[in-house]
C-alpha positions, 0 to 999 in steps of 0.5 A, a space after each residue: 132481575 126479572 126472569 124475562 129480562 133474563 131470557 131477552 138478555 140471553 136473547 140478544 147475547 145469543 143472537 149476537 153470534 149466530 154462526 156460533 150459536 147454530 153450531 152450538 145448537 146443533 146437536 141438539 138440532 139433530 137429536 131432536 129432529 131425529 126422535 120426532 121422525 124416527 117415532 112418526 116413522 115407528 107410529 106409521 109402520 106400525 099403523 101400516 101393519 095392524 091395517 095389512 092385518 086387518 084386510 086379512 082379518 085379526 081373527 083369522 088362523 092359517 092352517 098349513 100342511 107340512 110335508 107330502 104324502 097321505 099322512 099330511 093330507 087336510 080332509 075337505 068334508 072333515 074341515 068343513 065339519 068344524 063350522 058346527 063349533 061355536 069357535 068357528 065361523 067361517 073355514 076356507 080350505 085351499 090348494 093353489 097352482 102357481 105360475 099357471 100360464 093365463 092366455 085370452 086372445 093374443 095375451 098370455 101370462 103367468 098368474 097364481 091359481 087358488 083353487 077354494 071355496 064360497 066362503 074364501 071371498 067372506 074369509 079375505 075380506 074381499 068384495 065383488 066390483 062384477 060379476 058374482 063369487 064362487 057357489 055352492 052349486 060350482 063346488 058341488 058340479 065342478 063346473 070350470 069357472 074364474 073369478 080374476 084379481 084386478 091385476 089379472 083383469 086388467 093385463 088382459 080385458 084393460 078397463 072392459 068387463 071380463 065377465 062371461 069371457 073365456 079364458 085358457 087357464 094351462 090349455 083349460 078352458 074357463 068361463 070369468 064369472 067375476 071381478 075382485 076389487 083391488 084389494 093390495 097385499 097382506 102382511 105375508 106379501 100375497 095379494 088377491 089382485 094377482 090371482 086366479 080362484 077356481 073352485 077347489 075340487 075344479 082345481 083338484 081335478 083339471 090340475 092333478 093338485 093333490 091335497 089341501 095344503 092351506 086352510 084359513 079358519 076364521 074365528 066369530 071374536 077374538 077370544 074364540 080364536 085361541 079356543 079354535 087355535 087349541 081344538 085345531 092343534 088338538 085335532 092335527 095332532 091326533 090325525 098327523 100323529 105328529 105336531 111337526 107335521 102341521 103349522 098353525 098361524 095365529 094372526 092375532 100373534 103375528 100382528 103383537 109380535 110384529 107391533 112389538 119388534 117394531 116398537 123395540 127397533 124404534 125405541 132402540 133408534 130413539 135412544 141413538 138419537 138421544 146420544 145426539 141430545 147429550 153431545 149437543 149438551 157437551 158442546 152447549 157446555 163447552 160453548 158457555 165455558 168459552 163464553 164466561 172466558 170472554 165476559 170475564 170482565 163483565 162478570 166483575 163490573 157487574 158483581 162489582 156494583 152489586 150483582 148477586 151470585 144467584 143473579 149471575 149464576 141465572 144470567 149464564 144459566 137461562 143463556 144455556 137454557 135458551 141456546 139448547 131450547 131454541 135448538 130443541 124447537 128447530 129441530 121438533 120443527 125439522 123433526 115435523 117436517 121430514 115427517 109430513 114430507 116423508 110419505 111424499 118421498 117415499 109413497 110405501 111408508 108412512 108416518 103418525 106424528 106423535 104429539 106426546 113424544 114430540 113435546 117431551 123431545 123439546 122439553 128434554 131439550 131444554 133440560 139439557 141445556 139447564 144440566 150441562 149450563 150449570 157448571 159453567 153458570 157456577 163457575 161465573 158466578 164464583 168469580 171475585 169482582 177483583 180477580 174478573 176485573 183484573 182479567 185481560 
């Protein structure tokens, strides 16, 4: 017997029951819905945070001041100094104020103030929408000027150009020079459209800020961001005297690390899903040993007018085949699905449909159903015509 006329056989055996046959295939159903949504879900976080780290900047280490006091305090004119290396593109040293009370007109809230340098614009990845950054000239006059975050400007000028208003920054009067585009969070949460950026040694002095606590470093490659990592723990070390008194923040690391436990989670959650796979194969099992029961009779009708072994033994195995495969491709179909309409249900995740994944699920699928088929196969097709006819 053809191998098609198998198939459309085990076809029209299957269709024949279809509330049995949904419940068979459930299982299966499920296992492979799962494995295509949980991966598109795993591909897409993962997709998310490479792009967060990337508005940040992958070559890009984050130097952190430890404790108080003179011993951990970060020298301006030394940090700067750094650039003249070949592993150092760009340095940004900061110093921020948070919850500093904004006011303009009747409007009043609290916003994050960063107090920094020109080179902070270069170094976040942000652009100007109006107005102009921080210069030389501002750092070097401590001259009492603003750049505002979206947010920041649109709680208190709406959709009006902010540049050149004075704003009350803690009872300080301050002049907007300028717009940033919204721009979103970064990995660590912390968004430039929610803040206010003052120059550093303004900041140092009308807010009695102390030392520099945090300076980002930007490296021209990423090779070169391991050199800068290793001349920077070098020079800490000696000033600090103590490596506990500093943090260095590779993002390069971060975004491996974070893209590595995100991978395993997934992995893990796929092969919880498989277990879905498998009990849906101990019931495709189950179902076909129920079945040969029922066709017993049949089974020695047609051995008995010449029926092979090999053509029973194939006829019930195609049957299970096709029961865990039309499973399988429900469910890579659901599994499609859920995925297209996850990021509509929930607009702060999304996914990346992995063809690969989603063609191995179906296919594991149908293996499945060729496993757990063959002993109810072979136990059919080692059945006596005289024994199966004399069955009731």
């Amino acid at each position: 017997m053809k191998i098609m006329e198998l198939v459309f056989m085990a076809m029209r055996t299957v269709l024949a029951n279809p509330l049995r046959t949904i419940l068979t295939m459930l299982g299966v159903i499920i296992g492979v819905g799962s494995v295509v949504t949980l991966v598109a879900l795993g591909n897409g976080t993962s997709d998310q945070i490479a792009k967060q780290y990337e508005n940040l900047g992958t070559n890009l280490l984050v130097v952190t001041a430890n404790g108080n006091g003179r011993a951990t305090q970060l020298d301006y004119s030394e940090l700067m100094r750094f650039e003249q290396f070949p592993e150092f593109k760009t340095v940004a040293p900061t110093m921020s104020k948070p919850n500093s009370n904004i006011k303009y007109d009747r409007t009043q809230s609290t916003y994050s103030l960063i107090g920094t340098n020109d080179r902070y614009l270069e170094i976040t990845k942000s652009k100007i929408a109006k107005g102009r950054f921080l210069s030389e000239a501002d750092l070097e006059f401590r001259t009492n000027v603003v750049i505002l975050g979206s947010e920041v400007s649109k709680k208190f000028f709406g959709l009006l150009d902010p540049v050149g208003e004075d704003v009350n920054i803690d009872g300080i009067v301050f002049t907007v020079i300028g717009l940033l585009e919204p721009k979103g969070s970064n990995i660590t949460g912390t968004s430039v459209d929610s803040a206010v950026i003052v120059p550093l040694e303004t900041a140092r002095r009308q807010f009695k800020l102390g030392s520099i606590r945090t300076t980002y470093i930007e490296a021209p490659t990423k090779d070169d961001i391991y050199k800068a990592q290793t001349t920077m723990t070098q020079y800490l070390t000696y000033k600090f005297k103590s490596a506990d008194n500093f943090t260095l923040t590779n993002q390069d690391e971060l975004l491996t690390a974070k893209t590595a436990a995100t991978d395993t989670l997934t992995n893990q959650l796929v092969a919880v899903a498989c277990i879905s796979l498998l009990v849906g194969g101990i019931g495709i099992m189950n179902i076909m040993l129920v079945t040969v029961s029922e066709r017993t009779r049949e089974i020695g009708i047609r051995k008995s007018i010449g029926a092979k072994r090999r053509n029973i033994l194939f006829q019930f195995l195609v049957e299970a085949t096709v029961i865990s495969g039309m499973g399988g491709l429900i469910g890579l179909l659901l599994g499609i699905g859920f995925s297209i309409a996850w990021p509509h249900l929930y607009p702060a995740q999304t996914t990346k449909i992995s063809l690969d994944i989603s063609i191995y699920a179906f296919l594991f699928s149908a293996f499945v159903g060729v496993v757990f088929g063959l002993y109810p196969a072979n136990k059919a097709s080692k059945l006596r015509p005289i024994d199966a006819l004399r069955f009731d």
